[in-house]
Backbone bond lengths (Angstrom), bond angles and torsions (degrees), N, CA, C in turn:
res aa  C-N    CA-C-N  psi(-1)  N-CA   C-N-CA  omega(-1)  CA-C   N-CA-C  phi
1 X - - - 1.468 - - 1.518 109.42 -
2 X 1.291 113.47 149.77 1.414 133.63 -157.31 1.811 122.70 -130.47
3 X 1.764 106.23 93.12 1.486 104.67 165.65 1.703 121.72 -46.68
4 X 1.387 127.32 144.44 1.974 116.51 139.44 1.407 99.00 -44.86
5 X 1.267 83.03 164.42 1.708 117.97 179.35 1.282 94.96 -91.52
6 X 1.802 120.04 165.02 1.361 134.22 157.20 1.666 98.30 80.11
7 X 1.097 129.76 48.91 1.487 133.71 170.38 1.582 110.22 -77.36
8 X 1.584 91.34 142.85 1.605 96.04 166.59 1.609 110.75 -148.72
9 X 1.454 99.37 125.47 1.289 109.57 -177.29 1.784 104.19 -100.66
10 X 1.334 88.92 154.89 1.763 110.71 166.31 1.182 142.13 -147.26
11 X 1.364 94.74 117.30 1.580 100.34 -156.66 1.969 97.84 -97.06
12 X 1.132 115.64 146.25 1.328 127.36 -157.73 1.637 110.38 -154.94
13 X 1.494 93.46 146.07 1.735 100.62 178.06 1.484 107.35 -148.33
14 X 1.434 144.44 130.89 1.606 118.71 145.48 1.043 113.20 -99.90
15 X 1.752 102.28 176.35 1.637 106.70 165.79 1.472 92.02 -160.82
16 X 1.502 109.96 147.36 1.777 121.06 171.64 1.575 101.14 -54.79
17 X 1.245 109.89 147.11 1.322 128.92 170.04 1.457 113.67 -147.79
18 X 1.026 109.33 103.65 1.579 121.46 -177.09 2.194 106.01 43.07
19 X 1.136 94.33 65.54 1.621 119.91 -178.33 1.167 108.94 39.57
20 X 1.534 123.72 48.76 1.586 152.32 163.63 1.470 108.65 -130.01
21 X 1.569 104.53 131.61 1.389 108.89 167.59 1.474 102.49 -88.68
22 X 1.980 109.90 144.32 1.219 113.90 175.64 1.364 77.19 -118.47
23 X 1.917 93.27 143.73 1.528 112.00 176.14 1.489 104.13 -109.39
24 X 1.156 137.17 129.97 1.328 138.92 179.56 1.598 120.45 -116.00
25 X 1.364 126.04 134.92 0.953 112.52 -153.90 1.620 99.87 -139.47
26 X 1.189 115.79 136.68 1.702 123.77 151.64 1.161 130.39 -113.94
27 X 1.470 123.71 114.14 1.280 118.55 -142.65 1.857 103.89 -131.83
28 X 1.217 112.20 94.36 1.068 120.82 -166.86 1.790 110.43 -94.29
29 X 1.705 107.30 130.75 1.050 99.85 -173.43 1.596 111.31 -133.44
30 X 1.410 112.96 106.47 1.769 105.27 166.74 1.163 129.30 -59.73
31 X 1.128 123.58 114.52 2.066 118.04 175.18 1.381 96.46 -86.09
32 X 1.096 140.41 88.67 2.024 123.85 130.36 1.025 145.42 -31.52
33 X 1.072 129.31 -165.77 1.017 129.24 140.96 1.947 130.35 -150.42
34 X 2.172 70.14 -11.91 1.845 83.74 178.44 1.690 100.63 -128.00
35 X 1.138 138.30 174.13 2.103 126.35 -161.12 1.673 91.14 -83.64
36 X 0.956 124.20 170.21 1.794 146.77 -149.67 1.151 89.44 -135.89
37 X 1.694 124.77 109.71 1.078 133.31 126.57 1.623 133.81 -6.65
38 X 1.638 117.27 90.20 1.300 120.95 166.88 1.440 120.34 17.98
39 X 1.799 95.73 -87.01 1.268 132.42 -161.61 1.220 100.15 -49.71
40 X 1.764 116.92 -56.09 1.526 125.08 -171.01 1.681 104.23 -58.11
41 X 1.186 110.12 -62.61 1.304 111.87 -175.54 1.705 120.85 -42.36
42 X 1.301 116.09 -41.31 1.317 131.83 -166.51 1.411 110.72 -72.73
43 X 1.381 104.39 -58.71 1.782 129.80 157.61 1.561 99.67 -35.23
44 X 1.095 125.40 -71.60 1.427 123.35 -160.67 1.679 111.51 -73.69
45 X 1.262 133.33 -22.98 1.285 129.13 176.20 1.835 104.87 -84.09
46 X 0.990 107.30 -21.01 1.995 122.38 167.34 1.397 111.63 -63.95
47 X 1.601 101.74 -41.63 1.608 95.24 178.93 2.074 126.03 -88.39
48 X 1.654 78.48 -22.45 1.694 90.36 177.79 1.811 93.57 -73.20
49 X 1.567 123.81 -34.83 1.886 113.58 -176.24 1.763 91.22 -63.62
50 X 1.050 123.88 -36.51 1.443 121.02 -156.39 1.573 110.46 -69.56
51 X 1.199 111.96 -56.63 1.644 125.57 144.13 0.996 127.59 -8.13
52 X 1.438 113.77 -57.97 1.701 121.17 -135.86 2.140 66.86 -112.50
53 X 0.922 130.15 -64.07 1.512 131.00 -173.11 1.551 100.68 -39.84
54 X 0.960 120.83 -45.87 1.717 117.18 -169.71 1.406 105.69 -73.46
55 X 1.694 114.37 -51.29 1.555 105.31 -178.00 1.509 109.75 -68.75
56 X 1.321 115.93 -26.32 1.595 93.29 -174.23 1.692 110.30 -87.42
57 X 1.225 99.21 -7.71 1.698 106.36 160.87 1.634 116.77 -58.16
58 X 1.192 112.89 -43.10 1.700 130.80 -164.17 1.833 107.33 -103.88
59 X 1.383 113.29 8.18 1.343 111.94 -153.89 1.903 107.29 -121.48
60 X 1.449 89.68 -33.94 1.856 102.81 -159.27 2.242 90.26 -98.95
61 X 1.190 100.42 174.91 1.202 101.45 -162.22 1.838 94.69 -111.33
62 X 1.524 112.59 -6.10 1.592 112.01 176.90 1.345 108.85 -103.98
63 X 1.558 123.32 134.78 1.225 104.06 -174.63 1.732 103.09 -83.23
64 X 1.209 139.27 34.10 1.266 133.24 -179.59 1.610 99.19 -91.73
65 X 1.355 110.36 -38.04 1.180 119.13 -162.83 1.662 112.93 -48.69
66 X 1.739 105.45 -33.58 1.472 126.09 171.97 1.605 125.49 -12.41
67 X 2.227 85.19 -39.12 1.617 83.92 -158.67 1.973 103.07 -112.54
68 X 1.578 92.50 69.25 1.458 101.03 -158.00 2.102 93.15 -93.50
69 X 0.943 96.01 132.31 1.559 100.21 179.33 1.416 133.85 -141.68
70 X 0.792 138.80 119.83 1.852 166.30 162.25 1.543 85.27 -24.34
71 X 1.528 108.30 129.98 1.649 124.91 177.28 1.899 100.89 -136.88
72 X 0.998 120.01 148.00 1.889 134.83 152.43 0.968 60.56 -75.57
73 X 1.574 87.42 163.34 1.408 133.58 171.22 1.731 97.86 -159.35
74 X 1.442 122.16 -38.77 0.951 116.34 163.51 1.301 127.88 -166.39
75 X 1.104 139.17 -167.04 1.663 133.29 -175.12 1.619 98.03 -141.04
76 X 1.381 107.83 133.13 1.982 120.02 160.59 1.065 114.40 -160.79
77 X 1.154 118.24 159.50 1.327 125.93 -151.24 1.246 117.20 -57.07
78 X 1.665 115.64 143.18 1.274 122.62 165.61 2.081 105.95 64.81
79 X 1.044 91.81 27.05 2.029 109.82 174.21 1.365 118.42 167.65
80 X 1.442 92.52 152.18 1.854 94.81 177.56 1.244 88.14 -122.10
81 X 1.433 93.01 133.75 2.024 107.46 173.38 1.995 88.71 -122.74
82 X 2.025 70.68 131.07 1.738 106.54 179.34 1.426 99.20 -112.96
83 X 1.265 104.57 156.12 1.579 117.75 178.52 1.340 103.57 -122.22
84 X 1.402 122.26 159.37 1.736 128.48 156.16 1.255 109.80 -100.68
85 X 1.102 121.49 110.55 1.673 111.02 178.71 1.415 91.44 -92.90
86 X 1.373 111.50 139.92 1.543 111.46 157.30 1.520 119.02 -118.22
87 X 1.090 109.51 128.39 1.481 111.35 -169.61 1.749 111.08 -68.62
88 X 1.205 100.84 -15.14 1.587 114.52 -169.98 1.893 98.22 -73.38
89 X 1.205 96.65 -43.89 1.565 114.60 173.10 1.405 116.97 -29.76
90 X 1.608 95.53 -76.82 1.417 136.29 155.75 1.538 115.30 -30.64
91 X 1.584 126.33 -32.01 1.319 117.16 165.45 1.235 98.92 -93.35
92 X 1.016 155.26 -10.91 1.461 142.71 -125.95 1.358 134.93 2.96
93 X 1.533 86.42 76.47 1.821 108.28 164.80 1.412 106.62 -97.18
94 X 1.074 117.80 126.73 1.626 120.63 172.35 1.339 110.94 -55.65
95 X 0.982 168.74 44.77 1.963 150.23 -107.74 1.818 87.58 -127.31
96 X 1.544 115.01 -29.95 1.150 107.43 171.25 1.933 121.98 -100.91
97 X 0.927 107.23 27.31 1.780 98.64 164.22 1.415 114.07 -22.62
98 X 1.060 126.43 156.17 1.608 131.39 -177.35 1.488 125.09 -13.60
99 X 1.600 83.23 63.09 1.687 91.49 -165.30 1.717 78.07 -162.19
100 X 1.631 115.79 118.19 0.850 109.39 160.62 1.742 122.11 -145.52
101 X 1.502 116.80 102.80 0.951 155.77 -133.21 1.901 100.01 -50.17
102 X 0.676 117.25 -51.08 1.444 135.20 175.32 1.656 120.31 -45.34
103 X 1.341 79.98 -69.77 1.819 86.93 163.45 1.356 115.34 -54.32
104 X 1.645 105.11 -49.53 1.778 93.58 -152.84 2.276 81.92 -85.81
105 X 0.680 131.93 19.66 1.493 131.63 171.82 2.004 102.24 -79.43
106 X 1.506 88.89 -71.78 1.615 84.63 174.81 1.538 144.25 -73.00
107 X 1.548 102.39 -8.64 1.577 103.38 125.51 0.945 139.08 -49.57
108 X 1.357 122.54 -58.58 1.773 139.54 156.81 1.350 96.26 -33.38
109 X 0.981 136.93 -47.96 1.690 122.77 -161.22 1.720 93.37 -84.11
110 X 1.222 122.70 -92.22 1.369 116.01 171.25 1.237 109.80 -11.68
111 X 1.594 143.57 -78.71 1.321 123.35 179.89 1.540 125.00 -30.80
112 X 1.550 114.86 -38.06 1.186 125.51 -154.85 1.709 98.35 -90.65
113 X 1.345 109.67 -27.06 2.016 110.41 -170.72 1.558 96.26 -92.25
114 X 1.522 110.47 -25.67 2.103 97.66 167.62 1.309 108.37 -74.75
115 X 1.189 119.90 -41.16 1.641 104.65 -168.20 1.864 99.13 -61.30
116 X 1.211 133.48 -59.56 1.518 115.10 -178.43 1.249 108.49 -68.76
117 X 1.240 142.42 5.36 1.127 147.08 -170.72 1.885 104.60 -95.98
118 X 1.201 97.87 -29.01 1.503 110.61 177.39 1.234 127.41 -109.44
119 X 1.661 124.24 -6.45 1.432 142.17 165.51 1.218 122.99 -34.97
120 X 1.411 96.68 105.46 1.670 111.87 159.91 1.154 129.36 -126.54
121 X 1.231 130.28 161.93 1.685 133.20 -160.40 1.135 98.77 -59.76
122 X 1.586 124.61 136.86 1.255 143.05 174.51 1.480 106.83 68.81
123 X 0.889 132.04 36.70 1.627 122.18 -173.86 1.554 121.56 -106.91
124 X 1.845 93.19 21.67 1.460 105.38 -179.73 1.448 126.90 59.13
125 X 1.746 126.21 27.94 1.153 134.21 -163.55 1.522 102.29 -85.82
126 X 1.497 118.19 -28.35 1.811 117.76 175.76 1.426 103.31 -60.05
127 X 1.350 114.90 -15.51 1.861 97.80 174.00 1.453 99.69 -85.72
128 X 1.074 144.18 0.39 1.693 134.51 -137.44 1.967 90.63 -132.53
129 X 1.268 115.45 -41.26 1.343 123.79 -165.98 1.795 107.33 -123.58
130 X 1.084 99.42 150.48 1.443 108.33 166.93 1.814 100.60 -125.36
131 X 1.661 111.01 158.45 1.505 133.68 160.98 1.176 102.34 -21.86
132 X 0.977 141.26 -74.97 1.863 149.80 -168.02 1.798 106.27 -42.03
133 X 1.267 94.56 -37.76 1.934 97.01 -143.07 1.981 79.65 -88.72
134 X 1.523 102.93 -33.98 1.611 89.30 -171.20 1.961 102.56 -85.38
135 X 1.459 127.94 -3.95 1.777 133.23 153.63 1.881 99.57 -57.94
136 X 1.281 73.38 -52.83 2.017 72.45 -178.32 0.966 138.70 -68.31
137 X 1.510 104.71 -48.63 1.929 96.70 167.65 1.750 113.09 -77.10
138 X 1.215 119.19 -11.78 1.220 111.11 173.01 2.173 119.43 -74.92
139 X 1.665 88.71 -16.15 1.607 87.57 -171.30 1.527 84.13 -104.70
140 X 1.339 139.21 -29.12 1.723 117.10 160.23 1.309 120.45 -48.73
141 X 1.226 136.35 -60.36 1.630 113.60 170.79 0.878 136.21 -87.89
142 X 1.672 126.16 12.56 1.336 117.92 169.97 1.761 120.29 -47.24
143 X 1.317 102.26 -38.45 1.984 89.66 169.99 1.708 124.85 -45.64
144 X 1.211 115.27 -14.70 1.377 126.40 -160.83 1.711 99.94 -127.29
145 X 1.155 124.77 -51.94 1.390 126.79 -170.44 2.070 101.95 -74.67
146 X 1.020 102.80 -9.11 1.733 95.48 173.32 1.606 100.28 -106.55
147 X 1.019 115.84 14.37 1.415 100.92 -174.00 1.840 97.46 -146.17
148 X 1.801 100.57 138.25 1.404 93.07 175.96 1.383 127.03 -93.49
149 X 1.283 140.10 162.31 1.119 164.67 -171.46 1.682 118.02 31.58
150 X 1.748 91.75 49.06 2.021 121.02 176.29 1.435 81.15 -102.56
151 X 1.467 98.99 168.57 1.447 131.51 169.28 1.263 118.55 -155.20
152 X 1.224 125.12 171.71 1.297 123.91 -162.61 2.107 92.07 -145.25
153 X 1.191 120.54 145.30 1.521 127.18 176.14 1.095 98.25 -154.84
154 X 2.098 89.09 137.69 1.047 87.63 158.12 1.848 112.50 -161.16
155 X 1.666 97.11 164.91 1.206 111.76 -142.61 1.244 102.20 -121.95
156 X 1.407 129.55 151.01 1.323 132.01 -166.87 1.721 84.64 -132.86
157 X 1.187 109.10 135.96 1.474 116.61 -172.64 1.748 104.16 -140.09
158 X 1.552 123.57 145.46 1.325 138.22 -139.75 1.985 90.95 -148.22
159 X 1.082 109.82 92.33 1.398 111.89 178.37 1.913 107.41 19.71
160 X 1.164 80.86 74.28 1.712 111.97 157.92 1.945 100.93 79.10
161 X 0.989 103.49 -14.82 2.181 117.48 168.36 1.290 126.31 -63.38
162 X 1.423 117.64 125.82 1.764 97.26 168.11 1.364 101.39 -77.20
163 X 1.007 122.10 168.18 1.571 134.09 -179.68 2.126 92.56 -137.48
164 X 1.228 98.43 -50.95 1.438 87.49 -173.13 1.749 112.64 -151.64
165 X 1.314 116.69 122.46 1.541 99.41 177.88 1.781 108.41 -147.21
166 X 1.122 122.87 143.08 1.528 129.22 174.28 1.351 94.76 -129.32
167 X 1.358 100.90 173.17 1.748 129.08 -169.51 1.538 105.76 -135.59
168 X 1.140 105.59 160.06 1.558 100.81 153.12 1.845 87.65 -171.52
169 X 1.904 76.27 151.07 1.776 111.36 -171.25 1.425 98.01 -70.16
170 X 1.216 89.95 -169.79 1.370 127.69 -179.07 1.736 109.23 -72.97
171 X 1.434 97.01 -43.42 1.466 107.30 -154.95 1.617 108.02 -78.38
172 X 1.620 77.11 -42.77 1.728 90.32 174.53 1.369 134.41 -73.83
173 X 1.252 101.36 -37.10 1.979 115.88 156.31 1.788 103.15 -34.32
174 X 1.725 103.71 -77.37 1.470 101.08 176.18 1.708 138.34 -39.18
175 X 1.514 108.58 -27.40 0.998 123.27 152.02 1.494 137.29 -76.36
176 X 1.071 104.72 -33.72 2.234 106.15 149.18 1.015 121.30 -58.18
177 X 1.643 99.44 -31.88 1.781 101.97 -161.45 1.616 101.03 -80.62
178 X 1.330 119.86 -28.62 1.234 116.54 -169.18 1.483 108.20 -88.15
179 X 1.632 120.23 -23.06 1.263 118.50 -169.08 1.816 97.38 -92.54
180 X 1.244 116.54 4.44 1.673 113.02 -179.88 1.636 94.08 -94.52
181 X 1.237 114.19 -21.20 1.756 105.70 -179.91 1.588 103.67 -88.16
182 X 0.902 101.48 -24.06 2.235 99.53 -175.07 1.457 88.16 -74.51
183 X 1.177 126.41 -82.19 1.773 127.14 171.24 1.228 128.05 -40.26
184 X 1.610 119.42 -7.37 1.580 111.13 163.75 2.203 103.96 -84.64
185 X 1.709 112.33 -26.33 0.944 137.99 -162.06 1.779 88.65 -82.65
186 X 0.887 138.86 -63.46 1.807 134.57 174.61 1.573 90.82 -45.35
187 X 1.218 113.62 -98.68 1.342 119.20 -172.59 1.830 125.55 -21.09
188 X 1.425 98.60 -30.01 1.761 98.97 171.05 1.864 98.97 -61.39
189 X 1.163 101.51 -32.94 2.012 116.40 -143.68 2.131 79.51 -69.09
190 X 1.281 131.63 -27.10 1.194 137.37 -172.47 2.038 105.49 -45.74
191 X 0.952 109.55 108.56 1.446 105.91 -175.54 1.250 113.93 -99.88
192 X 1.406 148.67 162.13 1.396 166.98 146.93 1.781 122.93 -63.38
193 X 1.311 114.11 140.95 1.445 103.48 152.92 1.378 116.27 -72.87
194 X 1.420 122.03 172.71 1.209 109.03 -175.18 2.114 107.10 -98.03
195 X 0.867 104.26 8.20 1.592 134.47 -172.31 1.523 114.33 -113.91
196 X 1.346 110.00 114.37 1.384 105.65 -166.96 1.956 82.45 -103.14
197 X 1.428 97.62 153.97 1.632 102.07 -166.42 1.831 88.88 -110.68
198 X 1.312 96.55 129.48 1.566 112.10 -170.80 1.654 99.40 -115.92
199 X 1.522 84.83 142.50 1.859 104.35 -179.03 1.063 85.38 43.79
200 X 1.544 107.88 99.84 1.510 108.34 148.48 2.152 96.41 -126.63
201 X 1.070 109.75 -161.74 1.412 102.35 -176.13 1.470 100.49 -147.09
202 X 1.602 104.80 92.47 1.443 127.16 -177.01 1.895 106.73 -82.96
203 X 1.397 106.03 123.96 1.505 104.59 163.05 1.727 101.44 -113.12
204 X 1.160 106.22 151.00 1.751 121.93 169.04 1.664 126.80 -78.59
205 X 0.907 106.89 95.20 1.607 109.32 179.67 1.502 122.79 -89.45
206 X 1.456 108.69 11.48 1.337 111.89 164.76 1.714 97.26 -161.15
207 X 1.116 126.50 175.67 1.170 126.35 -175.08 1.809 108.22 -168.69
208 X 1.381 108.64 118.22 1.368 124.29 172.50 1.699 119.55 -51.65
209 X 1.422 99.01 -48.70 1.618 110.64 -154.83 1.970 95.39 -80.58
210 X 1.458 120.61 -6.15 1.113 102.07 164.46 1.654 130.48 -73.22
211 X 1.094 126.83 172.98 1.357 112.58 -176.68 1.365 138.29 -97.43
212 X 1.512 108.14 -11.05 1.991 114.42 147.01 1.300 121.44 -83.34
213 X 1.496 103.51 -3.13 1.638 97.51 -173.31 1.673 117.10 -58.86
214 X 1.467 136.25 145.12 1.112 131.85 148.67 0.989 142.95 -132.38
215 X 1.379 105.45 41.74 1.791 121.09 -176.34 1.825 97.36 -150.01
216 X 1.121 105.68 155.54 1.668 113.32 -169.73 1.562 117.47 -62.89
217 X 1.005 116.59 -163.76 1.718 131.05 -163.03 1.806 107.98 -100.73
218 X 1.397 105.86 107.90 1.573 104.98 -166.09 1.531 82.12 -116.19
219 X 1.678 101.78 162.86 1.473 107.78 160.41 1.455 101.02 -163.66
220 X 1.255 98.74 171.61 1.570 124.51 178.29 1.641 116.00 -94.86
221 X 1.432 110.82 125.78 1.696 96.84 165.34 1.601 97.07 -143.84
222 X 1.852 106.89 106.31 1.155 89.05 -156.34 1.670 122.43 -87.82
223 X 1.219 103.59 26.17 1.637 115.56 -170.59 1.201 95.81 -102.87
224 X 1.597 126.71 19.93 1.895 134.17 166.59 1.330 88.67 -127.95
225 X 1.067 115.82 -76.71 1.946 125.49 -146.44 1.435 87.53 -132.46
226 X 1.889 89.45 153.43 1.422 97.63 161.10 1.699 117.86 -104.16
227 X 1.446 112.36 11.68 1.389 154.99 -157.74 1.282 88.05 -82.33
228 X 1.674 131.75 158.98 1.643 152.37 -164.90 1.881 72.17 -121.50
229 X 1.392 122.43 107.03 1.506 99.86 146.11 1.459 120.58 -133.56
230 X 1.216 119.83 155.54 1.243 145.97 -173.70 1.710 104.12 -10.19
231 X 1.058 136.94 137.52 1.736 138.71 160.71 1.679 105.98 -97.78
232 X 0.702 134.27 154.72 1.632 168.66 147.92 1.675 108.77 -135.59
233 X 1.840 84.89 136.44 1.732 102.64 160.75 1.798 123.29 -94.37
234 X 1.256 116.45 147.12 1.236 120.28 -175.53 2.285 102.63 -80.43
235 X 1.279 93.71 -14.44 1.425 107.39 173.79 1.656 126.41 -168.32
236 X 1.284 111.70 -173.34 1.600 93.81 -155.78 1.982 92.54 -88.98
237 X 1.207 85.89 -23.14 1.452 93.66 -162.56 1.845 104.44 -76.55
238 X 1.459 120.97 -26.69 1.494 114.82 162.86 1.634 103.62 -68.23
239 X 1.177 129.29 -28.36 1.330 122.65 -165.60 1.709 91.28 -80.50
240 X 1.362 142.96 -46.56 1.370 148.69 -154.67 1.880 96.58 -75.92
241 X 1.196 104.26 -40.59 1.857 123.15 171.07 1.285 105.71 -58.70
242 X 1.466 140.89 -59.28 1.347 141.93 163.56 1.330 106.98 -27.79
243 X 1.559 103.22 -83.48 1.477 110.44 -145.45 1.786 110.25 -88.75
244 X 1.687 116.41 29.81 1.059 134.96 159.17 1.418 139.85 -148.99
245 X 1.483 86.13 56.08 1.459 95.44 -171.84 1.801 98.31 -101.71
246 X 1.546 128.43 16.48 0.899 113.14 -174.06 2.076 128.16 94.05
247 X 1.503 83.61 -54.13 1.714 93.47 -179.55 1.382 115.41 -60.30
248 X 1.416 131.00 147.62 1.691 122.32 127.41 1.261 120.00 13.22
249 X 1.522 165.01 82.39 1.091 132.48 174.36 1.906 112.80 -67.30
250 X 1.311 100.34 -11.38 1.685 82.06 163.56 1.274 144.89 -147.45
251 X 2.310 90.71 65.43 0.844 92.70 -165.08 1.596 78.24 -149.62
252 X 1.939 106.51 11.10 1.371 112.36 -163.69 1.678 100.92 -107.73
253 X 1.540 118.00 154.77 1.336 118.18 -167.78 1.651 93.52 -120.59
254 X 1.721 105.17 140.88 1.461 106.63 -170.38 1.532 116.73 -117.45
255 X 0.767 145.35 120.52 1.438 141.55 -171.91 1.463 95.70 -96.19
256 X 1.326 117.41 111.54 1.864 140.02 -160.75 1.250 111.14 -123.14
257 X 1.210 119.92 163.87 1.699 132.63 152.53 1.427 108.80 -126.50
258 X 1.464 100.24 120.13 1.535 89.54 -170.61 1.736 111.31 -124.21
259 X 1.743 108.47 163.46 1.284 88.30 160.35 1.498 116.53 -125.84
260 X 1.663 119.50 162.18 1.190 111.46 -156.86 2.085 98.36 -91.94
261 X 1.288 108.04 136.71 1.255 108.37 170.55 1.967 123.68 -110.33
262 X 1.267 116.98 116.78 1.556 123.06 -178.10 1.227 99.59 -115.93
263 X 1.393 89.21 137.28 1.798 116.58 121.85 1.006 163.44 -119.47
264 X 1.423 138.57 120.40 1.204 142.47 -127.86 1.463 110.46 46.86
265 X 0.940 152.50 51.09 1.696 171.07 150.50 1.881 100.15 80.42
266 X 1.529 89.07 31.28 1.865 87.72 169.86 1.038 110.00 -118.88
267 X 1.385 127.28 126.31 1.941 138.14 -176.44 1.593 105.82 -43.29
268 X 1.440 102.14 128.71 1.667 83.35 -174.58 1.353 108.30 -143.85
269 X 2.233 113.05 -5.96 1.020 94.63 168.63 1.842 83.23 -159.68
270 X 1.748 109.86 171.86 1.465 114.60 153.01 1.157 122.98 -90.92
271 X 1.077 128.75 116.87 1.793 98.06 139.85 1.257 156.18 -91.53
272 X 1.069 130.42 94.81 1.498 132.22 -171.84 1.341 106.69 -22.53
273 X 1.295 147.08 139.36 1.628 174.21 163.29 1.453 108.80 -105.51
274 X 0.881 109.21 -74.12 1.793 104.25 -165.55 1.744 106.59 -145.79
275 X 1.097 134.84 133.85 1.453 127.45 147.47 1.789 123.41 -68.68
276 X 0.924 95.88 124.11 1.679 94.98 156.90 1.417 138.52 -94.19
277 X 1.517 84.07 -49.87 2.029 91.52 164.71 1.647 105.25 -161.50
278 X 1.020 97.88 -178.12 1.483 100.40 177.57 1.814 117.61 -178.95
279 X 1.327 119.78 132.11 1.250 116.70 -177.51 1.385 133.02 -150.07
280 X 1.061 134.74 153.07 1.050 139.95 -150.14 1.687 120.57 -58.15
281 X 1.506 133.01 87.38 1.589 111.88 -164.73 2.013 121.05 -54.82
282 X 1.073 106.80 -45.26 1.298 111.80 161.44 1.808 120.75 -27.52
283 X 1.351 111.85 -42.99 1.376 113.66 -154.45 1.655 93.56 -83.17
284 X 1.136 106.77 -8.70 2.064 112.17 -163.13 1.894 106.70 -104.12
């Protein structure tokens, strides 16, 4: 089965702002030239919700915000316009103050399509990306990267304003797309001890889920390294347990099971296993 060519999607949210609704908009548009494969199309708007769900998971300072999600709202011709409803909206919790999720998302994406866009051997990108993000950006441009001289733009729009928008070709899609499979292929090569190290006492020296942060989740465990290295969760739900327990995360002490992750026999990441406890150092 077979989309038209020349699609434009829109992704959309409001919220009161000083007794004004701001309408926010992401407005994604395929240029063709020949109709877009179902599958591709469907696949690729799954991976841009998947995206946009993780950063605003890692981005806002409430963890409610987590369960932020992409709605139709309606269909007309020649585009599908999507909305974000946020239920947080809907109560009116401010959770976004000078922080507005949309915009700084399609930055996030642009940051995220140069770095594979610029991949070269050894260039330290397994600290920068995980497996998921290179499924995802590879199933976001497939509408454009199988097909020549389409493009895809896109635009973050602020009650009727661009605020921020990039594109990318045909040529260049194919070239993410191919450099997200070489970098999902390093990243398999990532090996384990065979010993998962229990109760150890992990503190956080950087932290994602705050809201200027822009580099990933490092920590200290100093009965391994005296080294900040990389965090990974063994699931979403130890990662949702972390970063809502209430405390400081970096100022909070974690009693973990972890496992150690290398490459080429150099420490390169944790993974969280299980919590046991954890508490606040300040309060002691």
């Amino acid at each position: 089965m077979r989309l038209l060519k020349n699609i434009m999607f829109i992704f959309g949210r409001k919220k009161a702002m000083n007794d004004q609704i701001q309408e926010t908009k992401l407005i994604v548009h395929i240029q063709n030239k020949h109709p877009i494969e179902l599958d591709d199309l469907s696949m690729s708007m799954c991976a841009l919700v998947d995206q946009y769900k993780k950063f605003a998971s890692i981005s806002a300072e409430s963890t409610k915000s987590r369960d932020a999600k992409l709605y139709v709202t309606k269909v007309q011709e020649g585009s599908i316009i999507i909305e974000l409803k946020d239920f947080l909206y809907a109560a009116a919790i401010p959770v976004f103050a000078n922080f507005n999720t949309i915009i700084e998302f399609t930055k996030h994406l642009k940051k995220l399509t140069d770095t594979f866009y610029r991949h070269k051997p050894a260039d330290g990108i397994e600290d920068k990306v995980s497996i998921s993000d290179c499924n995802d950006i590879g199933a976001l441009l497939a509408p454009v990267s199988k097909e020549n001289s389409s493009q895809v733009n896109y635009t973050a729009v602020v009650n009727g304003n661009i605020e921020y928008n990039f594109h990318i070709n045909s040529k260049e899609g194919k070239k993410i797309t191919d450099n997200t499979k070489i970098v999902q292929e390093e990243l398999k090569k990532v090996t384990t001890d065979d010993d998962i190290k229990e109760r150890v006492l992990l503190t956080l020296y950087q932290a994602r889920n705050m809201q200027n942060s822009k580099v990933g989740n490092k920590g200290i465990i100093e009965s391994i390294s005296e080294k900040a290295i990389n965090i990974t969760f063994s699931s979403d739900e130890i990662q949702e347990e972390m970063l809502s327990t209430g405390i400081n995360p970096l100022t909070g002490i974690y009693e973990v099971d972890v496992r150690l992750q290398t490459i080429r026999g150099e420490l390169k990441g944790y993974q969280i296993m299980k919590i046991h406890q954890y508490f606040d150092e300040e309060e002691n």
